[in-house]
N, C-alpha and C positions, 0 to 999 in steps of 0.2 A: 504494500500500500504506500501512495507518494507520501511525504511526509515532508516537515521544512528541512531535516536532517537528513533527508534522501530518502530511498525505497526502505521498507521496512517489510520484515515478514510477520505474518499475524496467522494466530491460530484460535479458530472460533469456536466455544466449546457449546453444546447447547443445556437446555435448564436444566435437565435431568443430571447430568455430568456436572454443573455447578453445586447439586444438592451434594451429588458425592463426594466433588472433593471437600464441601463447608464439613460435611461428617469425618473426613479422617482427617481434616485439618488440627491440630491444636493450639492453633491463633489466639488470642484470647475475643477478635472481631469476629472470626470465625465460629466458635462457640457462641458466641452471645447472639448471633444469625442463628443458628443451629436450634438454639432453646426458643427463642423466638418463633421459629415456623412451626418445630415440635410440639411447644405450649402453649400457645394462641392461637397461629395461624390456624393449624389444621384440625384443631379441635373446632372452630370456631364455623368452617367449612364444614366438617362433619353434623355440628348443633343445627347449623343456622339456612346452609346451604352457599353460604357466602364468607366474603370476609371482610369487616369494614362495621361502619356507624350506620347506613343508608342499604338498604335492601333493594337492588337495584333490575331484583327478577319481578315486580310486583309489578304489574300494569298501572301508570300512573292513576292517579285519583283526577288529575288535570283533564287528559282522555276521557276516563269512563264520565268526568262532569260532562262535557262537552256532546258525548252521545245521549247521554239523558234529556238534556235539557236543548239541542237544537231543535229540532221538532217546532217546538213553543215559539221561536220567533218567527213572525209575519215577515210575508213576501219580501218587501221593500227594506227592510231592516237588518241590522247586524248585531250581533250580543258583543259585550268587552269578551267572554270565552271561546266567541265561534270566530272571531277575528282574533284573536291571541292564538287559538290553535293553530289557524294560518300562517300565523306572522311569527313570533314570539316560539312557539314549539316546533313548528318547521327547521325556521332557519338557525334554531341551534344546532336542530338533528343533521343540518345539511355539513357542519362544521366539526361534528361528534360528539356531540353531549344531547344526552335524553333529560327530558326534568322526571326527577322520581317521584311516588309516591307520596313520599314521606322526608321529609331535611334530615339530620343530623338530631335536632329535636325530639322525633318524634310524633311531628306532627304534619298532618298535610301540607300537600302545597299549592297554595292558591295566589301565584303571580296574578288572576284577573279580579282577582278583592284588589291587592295595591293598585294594579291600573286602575280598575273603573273608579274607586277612590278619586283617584288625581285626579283621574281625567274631568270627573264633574265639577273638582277645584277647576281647574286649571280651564274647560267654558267659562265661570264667572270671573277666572281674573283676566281672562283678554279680551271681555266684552262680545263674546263669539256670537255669531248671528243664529247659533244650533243652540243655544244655554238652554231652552226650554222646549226642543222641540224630540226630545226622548219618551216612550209608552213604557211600562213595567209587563214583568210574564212574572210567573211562579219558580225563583229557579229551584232546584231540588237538586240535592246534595246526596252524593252515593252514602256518608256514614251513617242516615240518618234522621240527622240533625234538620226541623222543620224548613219550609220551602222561605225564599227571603223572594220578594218584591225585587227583581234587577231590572238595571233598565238598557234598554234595544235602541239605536238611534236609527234613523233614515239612514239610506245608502248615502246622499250625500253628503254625513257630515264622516262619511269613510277616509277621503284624503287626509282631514285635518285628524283625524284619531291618529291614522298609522305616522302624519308625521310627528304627533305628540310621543307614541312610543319610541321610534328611534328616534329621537331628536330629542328628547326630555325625556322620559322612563326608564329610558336604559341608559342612558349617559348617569342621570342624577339621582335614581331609586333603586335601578336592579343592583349596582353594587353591593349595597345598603342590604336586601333584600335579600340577594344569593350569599352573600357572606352569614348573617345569620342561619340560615336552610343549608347553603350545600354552596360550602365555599371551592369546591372541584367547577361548580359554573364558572366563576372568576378567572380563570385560565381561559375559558372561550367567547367569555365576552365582547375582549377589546376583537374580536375575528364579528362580531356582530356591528360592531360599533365605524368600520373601515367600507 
């Protein structure tokens, strides 16, 4: 392989072959690798199915909301969930990251509570010509937890939504937002942001 010091020979060992030599190692990095995957790792795979804080085999709760409750919006209209699915969970996936389940927390994750939140700020603070022209549906929540009143806008006030999320949301909340839930988003962010 070139190198600044010239051709170099390299030998590529694969993971299986790295577990073996960390076992006959007696490094003391290599021991404490060794307890590590023995006493956590692979128990934890074996308990859980995974390994980590985030259960990342679960069908998100974000999805399964987004099936339940489109149906419910009218023709002409868009939900903060059924444009977030398009926008917001697309184009992370198109970059490599799924939103999971569940954060680090423990608890769901509902990036279109923070947006539609804002977004109703943020009609009144720039005088928007759309402030009052949103209808409410029933949305219903997979854990649950009773149906809340959300609200649906016109198709045209769609430009001004998606450019509120890239251009304000995720510049100035998702950080905010994914660092509390699942700071692994944080890595593919600024790829959403470009």
């Amino acid at each position: 392989m070139p190198t600044a010091s010239g051709l170099q020979a390299l030998t590529f060992i694969n993971e299986s072959n790295v577990y073996r030599l960390v076992i006959k190692s007696k490094l003391p990095a290599a021991e404490r690798f060794e307890e590590w995957i023995f006493e956590e790792v692979i128990p934890s795979i074996r308990k859980k199915g995974f390994y980590g804080k985030i259960d990342r085999t679960q069908a998100p709760n974000f999805y399964l909301r987004y099936q339940e409750n489109y149906h419910k919006i009218d023709r002409n209209y868009f939900s903060v969930i059924s444009e977030l699915f398009v926008t917001l969970n697309v184009e992370f996936e198109k970059v490599g990251y799924t939103i999971p389940n569940k954060g680090i927390d423990d608890k769901g994750m509902y990036p279109d509570i923070s947006v539609g939140k804002m977004f109703s700020s943020y009609l009144k603070k720039t005088n928007s010509v759309h402030l009052d022209t949103h209808k409410t549906y029933p949305h219903s929540f997979t854990d649950g937890r009773p149906d809340v009143d959300a609200r649906m806008y016109p198709l045209e006030v769609l430009p001004e939504f998606r450019k509120f999320v890239f251009d304000v949301w995720l510049p100035e909340q998702a950080p905010k937002y994914f660092r509390g839930k699942d700071p692994i988003a944080l890595d593919y962010l600024p790829k959403l942001l470009n």
